[in-house]
N, C-alpha and C positions, 0 to 999 in steps of 0.2 A: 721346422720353423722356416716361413719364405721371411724375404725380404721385405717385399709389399704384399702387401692382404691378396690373396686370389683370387677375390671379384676384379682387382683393376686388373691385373694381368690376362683373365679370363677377356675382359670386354676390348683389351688391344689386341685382340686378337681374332681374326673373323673365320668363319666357317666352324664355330665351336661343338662339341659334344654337348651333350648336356645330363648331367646326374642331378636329377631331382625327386630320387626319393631312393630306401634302402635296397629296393631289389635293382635299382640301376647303379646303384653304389657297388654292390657288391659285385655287378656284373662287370664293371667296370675293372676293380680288382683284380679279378679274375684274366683278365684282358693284359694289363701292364705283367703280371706275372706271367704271362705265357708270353708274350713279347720279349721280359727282359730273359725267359730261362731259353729262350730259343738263340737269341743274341750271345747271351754267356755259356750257349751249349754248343752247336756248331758254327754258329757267326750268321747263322742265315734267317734272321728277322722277321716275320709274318708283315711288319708294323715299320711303316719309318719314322724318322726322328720327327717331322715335326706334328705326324700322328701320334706319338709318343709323348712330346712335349701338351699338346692340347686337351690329351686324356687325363694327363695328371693332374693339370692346373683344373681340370674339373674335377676331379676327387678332391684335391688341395680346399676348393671352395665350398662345396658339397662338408668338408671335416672341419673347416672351422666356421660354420650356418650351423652344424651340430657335434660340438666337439664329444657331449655324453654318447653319441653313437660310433663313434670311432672305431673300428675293427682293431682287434688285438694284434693283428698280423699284419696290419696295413703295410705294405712297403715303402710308404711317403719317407720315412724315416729312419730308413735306412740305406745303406750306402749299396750302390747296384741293386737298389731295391729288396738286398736280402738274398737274392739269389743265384750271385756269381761263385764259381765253384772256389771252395774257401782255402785249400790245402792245406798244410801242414806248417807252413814258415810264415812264423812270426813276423811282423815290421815292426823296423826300429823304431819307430813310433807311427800313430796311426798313418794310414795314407788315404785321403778322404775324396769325395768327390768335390760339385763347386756348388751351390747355387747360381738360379740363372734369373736375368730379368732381359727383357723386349724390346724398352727403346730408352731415350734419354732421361726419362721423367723414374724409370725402373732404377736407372744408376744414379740420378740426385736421390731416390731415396733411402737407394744402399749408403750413401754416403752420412746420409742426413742419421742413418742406426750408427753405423760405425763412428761417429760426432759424438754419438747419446754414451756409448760404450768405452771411447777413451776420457770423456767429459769436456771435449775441447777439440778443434778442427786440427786434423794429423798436420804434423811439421815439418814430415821425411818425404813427402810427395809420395806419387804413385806411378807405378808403373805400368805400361800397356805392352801386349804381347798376345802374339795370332794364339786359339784356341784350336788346335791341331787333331783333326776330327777321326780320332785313331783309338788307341787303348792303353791305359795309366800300367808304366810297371815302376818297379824299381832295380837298378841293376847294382851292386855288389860289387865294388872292388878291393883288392886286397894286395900292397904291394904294388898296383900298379896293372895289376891281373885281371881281366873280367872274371869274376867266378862263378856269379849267379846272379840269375834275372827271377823276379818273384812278379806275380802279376796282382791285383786291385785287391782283390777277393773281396770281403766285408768289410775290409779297410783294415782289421785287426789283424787275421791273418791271409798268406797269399797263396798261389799254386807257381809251385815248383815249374817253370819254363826256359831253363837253363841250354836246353837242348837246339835253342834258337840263336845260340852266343856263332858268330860267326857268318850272320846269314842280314846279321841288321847293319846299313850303313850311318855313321854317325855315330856309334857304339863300338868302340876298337876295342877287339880283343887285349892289345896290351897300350897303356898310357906310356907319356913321355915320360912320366917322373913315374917313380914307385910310390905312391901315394895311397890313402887307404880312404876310403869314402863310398856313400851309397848318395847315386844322381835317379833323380826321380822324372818321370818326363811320359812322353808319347811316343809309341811304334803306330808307323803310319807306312800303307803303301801311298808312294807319289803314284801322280795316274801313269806315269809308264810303266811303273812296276808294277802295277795293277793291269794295265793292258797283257804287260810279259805276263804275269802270273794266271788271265784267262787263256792266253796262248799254251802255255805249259801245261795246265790242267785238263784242256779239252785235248791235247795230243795224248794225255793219261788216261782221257776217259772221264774224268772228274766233271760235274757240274761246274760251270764260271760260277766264280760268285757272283752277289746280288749288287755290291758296291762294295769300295775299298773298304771301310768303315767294318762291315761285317766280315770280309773279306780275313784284316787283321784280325779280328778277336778269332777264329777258326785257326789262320796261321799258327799262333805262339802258341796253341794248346796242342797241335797236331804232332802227330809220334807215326813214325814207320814208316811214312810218303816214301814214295820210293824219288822225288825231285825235295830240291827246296827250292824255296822262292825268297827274293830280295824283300827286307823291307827298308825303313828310315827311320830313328831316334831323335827326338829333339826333348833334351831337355829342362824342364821347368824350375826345379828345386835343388836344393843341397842338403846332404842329411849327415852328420858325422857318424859314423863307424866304427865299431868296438872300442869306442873312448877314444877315441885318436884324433887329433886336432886334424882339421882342413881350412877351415876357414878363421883369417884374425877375429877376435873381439869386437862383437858392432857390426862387423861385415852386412849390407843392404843387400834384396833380394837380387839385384844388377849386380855388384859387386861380387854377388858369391856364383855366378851363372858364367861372370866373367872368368871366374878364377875354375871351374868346370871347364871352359872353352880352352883356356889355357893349357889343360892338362891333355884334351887333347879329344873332349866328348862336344859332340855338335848341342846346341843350345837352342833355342827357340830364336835368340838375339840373331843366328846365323839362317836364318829361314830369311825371304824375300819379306816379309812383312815387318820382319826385326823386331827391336826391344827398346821402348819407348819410357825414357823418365820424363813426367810433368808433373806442374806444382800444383794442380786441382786438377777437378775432373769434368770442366769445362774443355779441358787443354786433352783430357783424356778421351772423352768424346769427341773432339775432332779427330785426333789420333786414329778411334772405330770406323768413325766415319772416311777419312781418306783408305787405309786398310780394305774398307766393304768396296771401293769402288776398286779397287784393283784385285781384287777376290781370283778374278775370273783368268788371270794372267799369272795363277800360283801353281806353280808345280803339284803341289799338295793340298786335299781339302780343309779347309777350316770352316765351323759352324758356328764361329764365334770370335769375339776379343777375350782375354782376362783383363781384369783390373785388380791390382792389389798394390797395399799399403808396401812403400821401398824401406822401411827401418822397420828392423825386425822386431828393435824394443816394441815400437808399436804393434806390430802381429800379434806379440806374447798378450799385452793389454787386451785386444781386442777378442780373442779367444777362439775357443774351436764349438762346433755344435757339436750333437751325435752326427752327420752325416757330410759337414761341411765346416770351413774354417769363416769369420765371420770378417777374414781381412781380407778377403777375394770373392771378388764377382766374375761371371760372367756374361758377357753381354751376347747376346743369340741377335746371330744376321739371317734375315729372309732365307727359306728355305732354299735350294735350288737342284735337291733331288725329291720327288716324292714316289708314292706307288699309284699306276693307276690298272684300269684293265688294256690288255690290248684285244681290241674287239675287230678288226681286221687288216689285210695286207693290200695296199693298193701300188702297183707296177706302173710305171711312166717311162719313155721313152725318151731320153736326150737329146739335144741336137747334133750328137757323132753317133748315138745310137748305140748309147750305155743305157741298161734298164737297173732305171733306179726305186728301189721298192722304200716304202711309206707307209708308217704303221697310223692305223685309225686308233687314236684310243678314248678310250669314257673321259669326259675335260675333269682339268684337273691343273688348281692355281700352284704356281711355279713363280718363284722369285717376283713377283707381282702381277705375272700373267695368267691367263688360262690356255693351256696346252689342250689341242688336239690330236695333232703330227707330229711325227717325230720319226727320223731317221735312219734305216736300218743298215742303212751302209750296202750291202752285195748278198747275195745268197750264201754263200760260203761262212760270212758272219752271222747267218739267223744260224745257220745247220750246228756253227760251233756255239751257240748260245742256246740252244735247243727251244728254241721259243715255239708254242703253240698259240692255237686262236682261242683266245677266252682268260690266256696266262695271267696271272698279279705280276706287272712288270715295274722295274726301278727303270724311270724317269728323271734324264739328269738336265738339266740346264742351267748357262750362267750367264748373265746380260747379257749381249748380243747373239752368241752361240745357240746355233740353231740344235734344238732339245733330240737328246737321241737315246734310244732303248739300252739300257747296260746289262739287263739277265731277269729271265722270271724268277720271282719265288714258288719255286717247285711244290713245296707245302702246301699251298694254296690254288694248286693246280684243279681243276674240276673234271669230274669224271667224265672220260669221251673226249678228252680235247685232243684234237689233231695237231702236227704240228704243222706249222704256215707251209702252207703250197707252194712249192715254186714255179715258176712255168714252163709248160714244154714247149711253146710257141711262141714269137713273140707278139705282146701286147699290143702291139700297134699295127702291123701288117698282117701276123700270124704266121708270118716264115719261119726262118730257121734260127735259131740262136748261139752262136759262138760260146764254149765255155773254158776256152781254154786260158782266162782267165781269171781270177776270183773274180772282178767285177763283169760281168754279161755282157754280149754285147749282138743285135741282131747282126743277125750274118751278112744284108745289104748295108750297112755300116751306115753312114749319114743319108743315105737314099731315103730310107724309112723314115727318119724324120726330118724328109725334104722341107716341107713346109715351113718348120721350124729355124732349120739353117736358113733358108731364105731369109725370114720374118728377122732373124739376128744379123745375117748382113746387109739388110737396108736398113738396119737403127741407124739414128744418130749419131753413133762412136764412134761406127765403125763406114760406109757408103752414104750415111746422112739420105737416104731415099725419103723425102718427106711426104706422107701420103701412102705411101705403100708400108698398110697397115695388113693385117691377118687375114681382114674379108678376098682382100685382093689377091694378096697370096695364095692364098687356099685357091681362088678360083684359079688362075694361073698354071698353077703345080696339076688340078684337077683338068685342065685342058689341054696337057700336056707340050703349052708351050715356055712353062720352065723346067727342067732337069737338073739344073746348074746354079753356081752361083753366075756364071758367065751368062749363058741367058738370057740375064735380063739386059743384056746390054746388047740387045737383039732384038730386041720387041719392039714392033710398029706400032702406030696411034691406035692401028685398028685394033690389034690383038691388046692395049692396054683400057683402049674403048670399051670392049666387049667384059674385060676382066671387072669393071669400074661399074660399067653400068650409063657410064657419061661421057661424050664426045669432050666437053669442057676439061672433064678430072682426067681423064686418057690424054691429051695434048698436054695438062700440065704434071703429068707424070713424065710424060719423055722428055721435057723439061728439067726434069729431076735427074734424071736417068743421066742424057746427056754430061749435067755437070757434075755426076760423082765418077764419070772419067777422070778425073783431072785430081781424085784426091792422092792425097801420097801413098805411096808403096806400104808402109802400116796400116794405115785402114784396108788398101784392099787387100796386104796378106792376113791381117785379123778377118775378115769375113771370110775366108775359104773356109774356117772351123778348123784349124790344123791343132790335133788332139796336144795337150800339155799347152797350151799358147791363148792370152789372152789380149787386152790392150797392151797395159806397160809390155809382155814378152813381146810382140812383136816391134813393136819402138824400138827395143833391143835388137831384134833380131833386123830391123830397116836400117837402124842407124849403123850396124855395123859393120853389111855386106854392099848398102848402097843402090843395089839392084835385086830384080829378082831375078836375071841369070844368075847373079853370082851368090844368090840363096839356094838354087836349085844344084849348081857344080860343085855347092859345099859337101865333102863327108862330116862324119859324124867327129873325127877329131875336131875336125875346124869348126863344128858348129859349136864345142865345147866352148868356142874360146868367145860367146857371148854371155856377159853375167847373168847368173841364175841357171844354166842349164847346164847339166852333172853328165855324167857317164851314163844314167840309164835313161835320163828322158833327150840326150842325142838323138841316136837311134830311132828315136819314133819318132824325133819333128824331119829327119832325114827320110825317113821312109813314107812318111805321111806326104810330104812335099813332093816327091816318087810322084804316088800312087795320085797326084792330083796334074798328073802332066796335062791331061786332056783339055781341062777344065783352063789350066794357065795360059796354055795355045790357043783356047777360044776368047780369053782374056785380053791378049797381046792382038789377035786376029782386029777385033771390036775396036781397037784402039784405046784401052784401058791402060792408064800412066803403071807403069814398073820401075817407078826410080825413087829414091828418098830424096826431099829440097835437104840442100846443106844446115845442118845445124846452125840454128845463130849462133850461140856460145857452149858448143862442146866442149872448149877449155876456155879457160880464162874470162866464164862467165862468174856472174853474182852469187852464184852456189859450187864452183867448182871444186870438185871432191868432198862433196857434205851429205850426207844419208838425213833427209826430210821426210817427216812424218805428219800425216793430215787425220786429223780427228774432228767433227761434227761441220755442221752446216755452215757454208762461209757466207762473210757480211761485207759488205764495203761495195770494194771495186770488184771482188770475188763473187759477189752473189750472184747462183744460179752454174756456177763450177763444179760439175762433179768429184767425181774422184778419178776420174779417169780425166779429166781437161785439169786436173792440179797435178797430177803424175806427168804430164807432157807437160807442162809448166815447168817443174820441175827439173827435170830430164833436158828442155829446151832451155836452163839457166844452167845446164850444167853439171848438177846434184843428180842426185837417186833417189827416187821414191823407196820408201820402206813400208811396212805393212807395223809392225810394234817399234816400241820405245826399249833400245836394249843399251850397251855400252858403246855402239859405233855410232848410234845415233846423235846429231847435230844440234839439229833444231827441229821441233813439236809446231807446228801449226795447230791452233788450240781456240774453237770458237768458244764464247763462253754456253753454258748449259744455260737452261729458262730455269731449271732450280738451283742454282748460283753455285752447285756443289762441284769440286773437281771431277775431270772425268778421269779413268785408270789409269790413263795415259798421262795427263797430267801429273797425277800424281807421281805418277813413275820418274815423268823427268823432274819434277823437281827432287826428288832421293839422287836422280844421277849430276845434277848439278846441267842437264839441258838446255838448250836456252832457249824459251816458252815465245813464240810470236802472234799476236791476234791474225786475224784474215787482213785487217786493214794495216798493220805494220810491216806482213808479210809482202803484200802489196805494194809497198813502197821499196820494198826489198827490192823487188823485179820489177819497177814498174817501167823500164825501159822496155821488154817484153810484152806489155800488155799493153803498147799504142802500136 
């Protein structure tokens, strides 16, 4: 039984399948059963979730347009569709799946059945809680003891995965009290234990898996590994155990999660997304809604909200289906993993002359976009993901996060496929290639992509060369009267004439030229390209030492001692800064500034000692600030630019969205109690600074 009829959930939803008539019914069938026995057999999926989701909702419509044709076997109706491996142990009462609905209009009308079924609008509120996109067990304790973890099966009974007790975090082997109780919930890798666990497995020889989601259900069923791998527990339920009381009389579905957390088992309430009581589900849908925007900034996947009734008297009233209980929903957020093909490998060369390869694949909509690139990381990461050209690959992205390849499905591998090329030469000159890194790197290191270093140090940020755009560059570099970033600060009318094409645009380049002498010691150490170092590090690294002698006579201890830079990226801005003496000398020769202007208020300005964070487009007196001139803003009142909203953080610089909705960051600081400033308040903040 769905919630809403299948036509309307079919039609919110675009790029649908379509079953209309019995030999595609059937095929279809056929399709979700071999999907779900692949997922509940080794975790490795042919099908992703929200191919999975849009197949069914077409069978769902397809069976109730003809409910007299219905397959006897259909798996609509039953729990894992029927064909997760069942085992031997009983559950203490069922353990079911959830039904699901789309968007707002899905959950007033779950609410609207659940109204019809208690005969009256519920009184205990409801509760919202992240949908932890992992795999339902239930774990067993006794005395206090983990003793056994039973997994989903057909909901009636489960398979014995016991063998996992010790390997899950949020699931202690022994509680604080001796207490007897079975907690029901989700085992989920977090993406790092996900990342560890494709590391560990390719050192074994193992296939990565395909995503964490499949990842775990392969986990908890696996016997003999010669490693084990981390997972994480969050629990959803409470269930009492051999008659033994755990929870008072009444106890609400919070309360009794709360009284789980207590004893000493991680709960869903303890996830960044937390555990939300509200008195409708108006107030519940916001809830999803701020949750969805902050998705992308969770340790762990979620493919959803729950909703459910918080008194349990009411649970009992409202009842259970065969394959779901009818006092919880879940609400499904935009996809943001799907499969697609990877149909080729394209290599680019960097402006230090890292080659970064770029998977071409078949498009394919992603969290509201469509995907055609996506990001392979290094050679080393295709070899240990064993991808080939033609693969079914899982495709991950989450709003801003630029979309990157997590593993093929092997299954669906096509016969003949090779796997991606790596190159013996490099792509852009065809010299030699450095490997003594995971990531590549051509052996003439920023030379080869001269051009490009140039092009980035006459931007804006960094030399502000206005006018000297790619065409110019390109010819320059090709006339071999640039080599350098230094260079260009040697170039006559004539030789800028000739590059230009124009006596007028050549005079008003040396013009240009001229006056990006005079910028400060950050812009012109940001443009050398010194590998690890971008705007803000260099700020850091000007304001600290003052000079660029006394950048160059630093070691690598004393460069430690500028924030943000650790023990192993020392070393390389030391040695990069080395290896650029030539260039510095013809810097200093040209009469190019090497000194930082004195900080207006490095201390005891209007942010002093406050970690600031900038999210979206600024308005006011800000507009047309990037993010790099609000980081020196910043920085020049005093503060520290940050990059996310965590516990040190201050104050959120927060423009509003054009769809009025929070952004994740918002939301963020509001849960940490932050303190939220528009562009035009923030403005007034500093606005001493900004005449």
């Amino acid at each position: 039984m769905t919630t809403i009829p299948a036509e309307e959930a079919l039609s919110g939803l675009s790029d649908q399948p379509t079953v209309n008539d019995r030999a595609a019914y059937e095929a279809a069938l056929r399709s979700l059963r071999e999907a779900s026995h692949s997922y509940y057999g080794d975790g490795d999926s042919a099908m992703d979730d929200t191919s999975y989701d849009r197949l069914r909702i077409a069978v769902l419509a397809w069976e109730e347009a003809h409910p007299a044709e219905v397959s006897p076997d259909s798996p609509t109706g039953l729990v894992a569709d029927g064909v997760a491996p069942t085992g031997d142990i009983a559950h203490t009462t069922r353990l079911l799946s959830l039904d699901n609905v789309f968007d707002a209009e899905g959950l007033v009308a779950w609410g609207a059945s659940v109204e019809r079924r208690l005969g009256r609008a519920p009184a205990g509120g409801f509760t919202v809680e992240p949908k932890i996109d992992g795999a339902a067990v239930a774990a067993r304790y006794r005395d206090g003891r983990l003793v056994q973890v039973v997994t989903r099966g057909d909901g009636r009974h489960g398979e014995d995965v016991s063998q996992v007790i010790g390997q899950i975090d949020g699931l202690p082997e022994q509680l604080s009290e001796a207490v007897t109780v079975e907690v029901r919930g989700e085992v989920a890798f977090t993406q790092e234990q996900f990342e560890t666990a494709n590391e560990v497995r390719a050192a074994h020889g193992a296939p990565v898996f395909v995503n964490p989601r499949n990842g775990t259900a392969g986990t908890l069923r696996a016997k003999g590994r010669p490693y084990r791998l981390r997972m994480t527990f969050w629990a959803y339920g409470v269930v009492e155990l051999d008659g033994v009381p755990f929870l008072p009389a009444g106890a609400t579905h919070a309360e009794a999660l709360a009284a789980a957390a207590a004893a000493g088992v991680q709960t869903t309430a303890a996830s960044p997304a937390g555990l939300l009581v509200v008195p409708d589900l108006a107030a519940a849908q916001a809830q999803a809604d701020a949750v969805a925007a902050m998705r992308t900034e969770l340790p762990v996947g979620i493919d959803g909200l729950v909703v459910k009734l918080n008194d349990t008297a009411e649970q009992e009233a409202a009842g259970l289906g065969s394959r779901f209980p009818y006092w919880a929903i879940a609400v499904k957020l935009p996809a943001i993993e799907r499969q697609t093909i990877l149909e080729d490998v394209v290599w680019e060369v960097g402006r230090t002359g890292v080659l970064a390869p770029t998977a071409l694949l078949t498009p394919v909509e992603i969290d509201g976009s469509t995907v055609t690139r996506a990001t392979l990381h290094n050679p080393a990461d295709i070899r240990r993901r064993d991808l080939h050209i033609g693969d079914t690959v899982t495709v991950y992205k989450a709003g801003d996060i630029i979309p990157r390849v997590q593993a093929a499905v092997v299954p669906l591998r096509p016969a003949g496929a090779v796997p991606v090329p790596l190159p013996d030469a490099c792509p852009r000159c065809g010299g030699e290639i450095s490997t003594a890194q995971e990531r590549w790197r051509c052996a003439k290191g920023t030379a080869c992509a001269l051009p490009a270093l140039i092009e980035y140090a006459a931007g804006r940020e960094m030399l502000d060369i206005d006018g000297l755009g790619r065409t110019y560059v390109a010819a320059l570099v090709a006339s071999g009267d640039v080599r350098d970033v230094a260079d260009l600060f040697t170039l006559t009318v004539e030789q800028l004439t000739a590059a230009s094409g124009s006596a007028k645009r050549g005079a008003k380049l040396a013009e240009q030229i001229a006056a990006a002498k005079e910028r400060p010691l950050n812009r012109v150490f940001c443009a050398l390209g010194v590998l690890g170092t971008g705007r803000s590090m260099s700020r850091r690294i000007a304001r600290h030492f003052g000079t660029m002698d006394a950048i160059r006579q630093a070691d690598a201890t004393e460069m430690q001692d500028v924030e943000g830079i650790g023990p192993e990226k020392a070393p390389v801005v030391v040695e990069q800064v080395a290896a650029l003496a030539p260039v510095i000398d013809k810097l200093v020769a040209a009469g190019v500034n090497m000194s930082e202007p004195e900080a207006v208020a490095q201390s005891g300005g209007p942010l002093d000692g406050k970690v600031v964070v900038v999210t979206g487009r600024m308005t006011g007196p800000l507009d047309g600030f990037g993010r790099s001139e609000m980081n020196a803003l910043i920085e020049k009142a005093g503060g520290r630019a940050g990059s996310s909203v965590g516990a040190k953080t201050s104050i959120l610089v927060s423009a509003p969205s054009a769809s009025g909705k929070p952004s994740s960051k918002a939301v963020k600081a509001a849960e940490l109690g932050v303190e939220v400033l528009t562009p035009e308040a923030f403005a007034e903040r500093v606005a001493d600074l900004l005449t």
